[in-house]
N, C-alpha and C positions, 0 to 999 in steps of 0.2 A: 875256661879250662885250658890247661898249657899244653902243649902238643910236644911228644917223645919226639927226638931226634933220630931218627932211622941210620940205618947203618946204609954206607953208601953205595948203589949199585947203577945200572941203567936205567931202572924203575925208579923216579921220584913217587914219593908219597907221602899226601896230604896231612895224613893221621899215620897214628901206630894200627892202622888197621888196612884203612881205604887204601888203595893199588893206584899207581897214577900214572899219564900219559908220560914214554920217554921224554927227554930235552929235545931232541930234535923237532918232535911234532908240536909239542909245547910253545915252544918258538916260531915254528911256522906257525901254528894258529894265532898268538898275542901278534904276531906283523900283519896277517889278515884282520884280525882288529883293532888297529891301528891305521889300514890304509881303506878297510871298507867305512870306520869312523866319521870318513868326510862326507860319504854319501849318507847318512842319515834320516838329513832332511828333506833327501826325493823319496825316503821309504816310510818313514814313520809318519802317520796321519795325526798330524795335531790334536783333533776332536778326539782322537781313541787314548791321549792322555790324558784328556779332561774326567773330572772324575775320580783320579787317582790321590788317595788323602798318605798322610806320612804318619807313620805309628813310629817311635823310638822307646826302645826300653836296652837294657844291658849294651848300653855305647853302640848302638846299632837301628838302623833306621830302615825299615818294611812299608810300602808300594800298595795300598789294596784300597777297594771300590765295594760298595755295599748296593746289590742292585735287586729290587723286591721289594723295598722296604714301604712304599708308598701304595702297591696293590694288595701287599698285605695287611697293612694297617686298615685299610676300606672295606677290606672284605672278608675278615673275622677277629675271635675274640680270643681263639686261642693261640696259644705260644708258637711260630712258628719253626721250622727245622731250618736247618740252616748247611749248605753245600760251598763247600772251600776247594778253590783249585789251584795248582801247581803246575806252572808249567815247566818243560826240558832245558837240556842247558841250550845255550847258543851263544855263538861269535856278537852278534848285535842284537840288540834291543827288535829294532824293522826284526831279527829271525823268529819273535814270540809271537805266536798266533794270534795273543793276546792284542798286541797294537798294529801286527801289520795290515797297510792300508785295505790289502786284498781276502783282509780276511774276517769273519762273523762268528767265529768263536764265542766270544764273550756275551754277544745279543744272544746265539743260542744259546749256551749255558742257562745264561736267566731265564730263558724260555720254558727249558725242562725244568731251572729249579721251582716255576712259578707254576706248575703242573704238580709238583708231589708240594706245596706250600711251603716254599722253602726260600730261605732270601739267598743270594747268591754271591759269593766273596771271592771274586781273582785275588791273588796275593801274589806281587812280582817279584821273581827272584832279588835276594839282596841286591844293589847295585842298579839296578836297572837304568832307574831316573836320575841317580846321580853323576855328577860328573865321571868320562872315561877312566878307569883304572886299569891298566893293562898287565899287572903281577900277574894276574890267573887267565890261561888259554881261553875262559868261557867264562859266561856270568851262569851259575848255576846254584841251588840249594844243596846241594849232600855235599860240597866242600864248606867247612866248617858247620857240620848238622848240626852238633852239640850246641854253638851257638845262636846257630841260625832258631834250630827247635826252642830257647829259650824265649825268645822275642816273639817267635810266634804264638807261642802258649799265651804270652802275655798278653795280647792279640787278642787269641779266642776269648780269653777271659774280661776283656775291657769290652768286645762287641757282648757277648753276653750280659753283662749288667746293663746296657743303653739300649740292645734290641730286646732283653730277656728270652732270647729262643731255648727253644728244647733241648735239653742234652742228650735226652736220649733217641734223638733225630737229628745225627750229626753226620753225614755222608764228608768225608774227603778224596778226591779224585788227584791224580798226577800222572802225566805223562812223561817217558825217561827220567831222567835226573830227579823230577817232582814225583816219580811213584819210587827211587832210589830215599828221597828224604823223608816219606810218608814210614816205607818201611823200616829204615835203618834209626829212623829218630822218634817219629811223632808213633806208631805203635806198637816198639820198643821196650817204652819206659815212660815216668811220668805220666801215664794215658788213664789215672784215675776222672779227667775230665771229662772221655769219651764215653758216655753213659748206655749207649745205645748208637747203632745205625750202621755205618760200615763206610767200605774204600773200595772206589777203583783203582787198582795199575796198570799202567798200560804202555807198553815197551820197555819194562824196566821191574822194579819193586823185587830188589834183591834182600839179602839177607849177611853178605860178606862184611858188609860194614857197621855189623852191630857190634860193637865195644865188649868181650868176656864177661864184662859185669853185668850186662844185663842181658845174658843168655841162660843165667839160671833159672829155678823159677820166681815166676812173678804172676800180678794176676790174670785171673783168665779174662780171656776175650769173647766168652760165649756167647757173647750179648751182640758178636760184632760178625758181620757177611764181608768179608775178602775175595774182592775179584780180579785176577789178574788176566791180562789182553795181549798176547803176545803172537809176531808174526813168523811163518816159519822160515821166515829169510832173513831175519834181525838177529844178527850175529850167530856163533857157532851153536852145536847141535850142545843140549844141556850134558851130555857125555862125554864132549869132547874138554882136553886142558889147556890150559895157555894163559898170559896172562891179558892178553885183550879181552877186554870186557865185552860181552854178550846177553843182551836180552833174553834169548830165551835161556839162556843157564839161569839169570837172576832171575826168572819169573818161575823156574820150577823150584828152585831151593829156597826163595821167598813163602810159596805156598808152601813147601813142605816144612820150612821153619814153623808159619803161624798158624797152623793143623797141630802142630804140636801144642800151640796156646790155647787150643780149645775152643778157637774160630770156628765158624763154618766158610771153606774155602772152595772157591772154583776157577780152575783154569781152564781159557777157552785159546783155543791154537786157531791162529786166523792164513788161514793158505795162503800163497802167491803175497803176502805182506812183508814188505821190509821196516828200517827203522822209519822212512819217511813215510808221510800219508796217512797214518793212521786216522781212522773216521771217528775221532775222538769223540763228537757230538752222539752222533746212535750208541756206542759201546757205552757212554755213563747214563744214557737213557734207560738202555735196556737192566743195567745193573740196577738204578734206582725204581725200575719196575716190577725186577725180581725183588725186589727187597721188602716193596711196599706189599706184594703176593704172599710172600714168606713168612709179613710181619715181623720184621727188621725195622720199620720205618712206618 
C-alpha cells in the first residue's frame, strides 16, 4: 500500500494516520542505534537466536520460532491452539526480551503455552535478524502494520496447514508497539481467520492507528476475550491531550473501540507500573486462564 504524504509540521508521520516521534528525537535515537550497534555481541546470546526460522512473503522477510510442537505431538490427538507473541519496539535487537541474554521470556511463554496445549510462536519484529538499518528511530511492528499484517497473516496461514492447530484457539499476546500492531492491524480487519480465542495488550493496544476504512462496520468479534494491561504511570492520564503518545490513553480507547466490535473486553490498571517492567509472563497467564474459565479457549 503507498503511503499519503503528509503535510509538513514538527510531527513526522509514518502513515496518513499514525503520529510520529519529532526529528530531533528521531535522530537522537537512529545515532543511539548506530553506536549501541557495536556492542551487540556482548548482549545478544547466540543460543537465543537459534531457532529463529525466516518466513518471506509480500517482499518482506519475518523472524519466528515454533516451540511445543514435539510435547504436543506425544501427548495427543487433537488439534492443538496455538499463542503468537509480539514483542515492543526497541533501539537494539539485545532490547527484546525475546533474545536478551538475561532474560526467559520465551522458555516462559512455551511454558504457559504448553499448560492451555498450545504451541508457542515468538515472531520478531520485521528487521531484527537482519542486517542494521538505521531510516527508522526503532525496530518495531505498527510502523508499516499494513505491511507488516500482510506477511503475518501469511504466516498464520502457512503454520496452520503444517501444524493444523485450532483456529478457534488462537490467543495473540503484545507488548507496546506488539499490542499497538495487534490492535491497529491484526483485529482490525482481515481477522476472518481469527475463529475463536482472544488477545493480550499490554502497555499499549491503541486504536488511533486504524485506517477510516476499517472503522465502519465489520465483523463481530464476539467470539474474541480482549485484555488490555496497562500501568498507571505509563504515559499521561487517558484524559489528558498532546501529541506524545501514552499507554494508558491507547489502552482505554483501544478497549472502548473493540467493545464496540462486540468483543468481550477487560481492562485491568496495574499501580505503581510504568512502561518498563511489565510482568509480561503472569499477566498472559492469567488472561489465558480467564479465557479457558470463560470458555474462550
Amino acid at each position: 500500500m503507498g503511503h499519503q504524504e503528509p503535510a509538513r509540521s514538527s510531527v513526522r508521520r509514518t502513515t496518513a494516520h499514525i503520529p510520529r516521534l519529532p526529528r530531533s528525537i528521531s535522530a537522537a535515537m537512529r545515532g543511539a542505534r548506530r553506536a549501541g550497534s557495536v556492542l551487540e555481541p556482548l548482549l545478544v546470546s547466540s543460543s537465543e537466536l537459534i531457532g529463529y526460522l525466516p518466513y518471506r512473503a509480500y517482499g518482506r522477510t519475518l523472524h519466528y520460532r515454533v516451540d511445543n510442537a514435539h510435547y504436543l505431538e506425544a501427548a495427543q490427538t487433537e488439534p492443538p491452539g496455538i499463542l503468537f507473541f509480539f514483542d515492543g519496539d526497541y533501539l537494539l535487537r539485545s532490547n527484546s526480551r525475546l533474545l536478551s541474554r538475561t532474560s526467559s521470556l520465551r522458555r516462559d511463554l512455551a511454558d504457559i503455552a504448553r499448560e492451555h496445549r498450545m504451541l508457542c510462536v515468538p515472531v520478531l519484529a520485521p528487521g531484527t535478524l537482519e542486517a542494521p538499518v538505521f531510516n527508522d528511530p526503532t525496530t518495531t511492528w505498527w510502523v508499516r502494520a499494513r505491511r507488516n499484517g500482510r506477511v503475518f497473516r501469511a504466516l498464520a496461514a502457512d503454520l496452520a496447514e503444517r501444524y493444523g492447530y485450532d483456529r478457534t484457539r488462537i490467543w495473540l499476546a503484545g507488548y507496546s508497539g506488539g499490542a499497538e500492531f495487534i490492535t491497529y492491524e491484526l483485529l482490525s480487519h482481515s481477522n476472518d481467520w481469527l475463529l475463536g480465542g482472544g488477545a493480550s495488550m499490554i502497555g499499549g493496544g491503541g486504536s488511533d492507528g486504524i485506517p477510516q476504512r476499517f472503522r465502519g462496520p465489520s465483523r463481530s468479534l464476539n467470539g474474541m476475550l480482549l485484555s488490555w494491561h496497562v500501568g498507571d504511570r505509563d504515559g499521561k492520564a487517558p484524559a489528558s491531550a498532546g501529541q506524545i503518545w501514552s499507554a494508558q490513553r491507547a489502552a482505554h480507547e483501544g478497549e472502548e473501540f473493540y467493545r464496540g466490535r462486540q468483543a468481550r473486553t477487560m481492562l485491568r490498571i496495574l499501580p505503581k507500573q510504568g512502561h518498563r517492567g511489565y510482568p509480561l509472563t503472569s499477566l498472559i497467564r492469567d488472561d489465558l486462564r480467564a479465557a479457558t474459565r470463560l470458555g474462550y479457549l
